[in-house]
N, C-alpha and C positions, 0 to 999 in steps of 0.2 A: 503493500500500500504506500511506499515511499519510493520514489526515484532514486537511480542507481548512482549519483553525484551525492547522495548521501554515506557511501560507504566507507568514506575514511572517519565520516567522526564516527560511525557505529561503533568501527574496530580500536579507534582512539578512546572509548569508550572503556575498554577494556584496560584501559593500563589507570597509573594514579598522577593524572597530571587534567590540567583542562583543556589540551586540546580539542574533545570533545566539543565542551562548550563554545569554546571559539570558533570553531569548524561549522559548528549549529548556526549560530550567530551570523557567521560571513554567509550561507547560503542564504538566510531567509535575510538578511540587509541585501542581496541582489537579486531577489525575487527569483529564487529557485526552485523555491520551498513557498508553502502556503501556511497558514496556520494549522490546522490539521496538521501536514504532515511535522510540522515541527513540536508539537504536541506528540506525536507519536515515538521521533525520534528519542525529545525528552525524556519520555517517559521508558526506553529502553534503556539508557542513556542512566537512567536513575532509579532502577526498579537493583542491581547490583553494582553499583557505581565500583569501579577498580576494581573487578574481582578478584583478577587474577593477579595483581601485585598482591594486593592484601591476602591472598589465600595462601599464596606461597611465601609470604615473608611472615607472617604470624600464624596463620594456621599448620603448613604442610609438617611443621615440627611435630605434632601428636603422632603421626602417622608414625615417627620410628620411634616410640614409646611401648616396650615391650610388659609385659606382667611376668610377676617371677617367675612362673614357669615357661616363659622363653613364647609366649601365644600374643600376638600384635593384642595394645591395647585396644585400638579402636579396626572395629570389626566389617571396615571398606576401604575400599584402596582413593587413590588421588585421585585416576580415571573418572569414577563415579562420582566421585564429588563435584567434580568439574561439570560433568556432564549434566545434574543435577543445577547445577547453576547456571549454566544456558541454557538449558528446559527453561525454568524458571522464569528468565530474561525475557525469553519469547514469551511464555502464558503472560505475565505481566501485561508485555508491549499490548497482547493480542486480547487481553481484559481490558486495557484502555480502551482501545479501537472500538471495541464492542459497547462502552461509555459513552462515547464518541457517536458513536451513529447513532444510539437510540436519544441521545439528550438532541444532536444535530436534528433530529426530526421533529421531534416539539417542539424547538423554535420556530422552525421553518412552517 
């Protein structure tokens, strides 16, 4: 539902810096972007903000946190967690959207 001159702030999205934001910013200051889609972007944008800094620089340490008898503390590996968190990113995005068209139609 977003044009494909959107994809570097999605991916900048990803890290822990505001790219993103500024990235959002400059498309819809040059009419790239509508409000809708900039709403959408936002809102992926912000549904896990940095995840994947933050995930690996303060979470991914439990993951080699064994119990005494030698058995991983935490009983999922990194894959799934990740993966779990761009699920996530998307249902978010795609819960907005869905906010989005029903409130856009009562206005309208």
């Amino acid at each position: 539902g977003i044009p494909g001159s959107t994809g570097l702030a999605i991916i900048g999205s990803l890290r822990s810096t505001d790219v993103d934001a500024s990235l959002t910013r400059s498309l819809a200051d040059e009419s790239q972007i509508n409000e809708k889609e900039k709403d959408l972007i936002t809102m992926f944008q912000f549904s896990a903000g940095a995840m994947i800094t933050n995930f690996f620089s303060s979470g991914a340490v439990l993951f080699t946190l064994m119990l005494a008898d030698g058995t991983p503390a935490v009983p999922a590996s990194i894959g799934l967690c990740i993966c779990v968190m761009f699920v996530m990113k998307i249902f978010g995005a795609n819960v907005f959207r869905l906010y989005l068209a029903l409130t856009s139609k009562k206005e309208a």
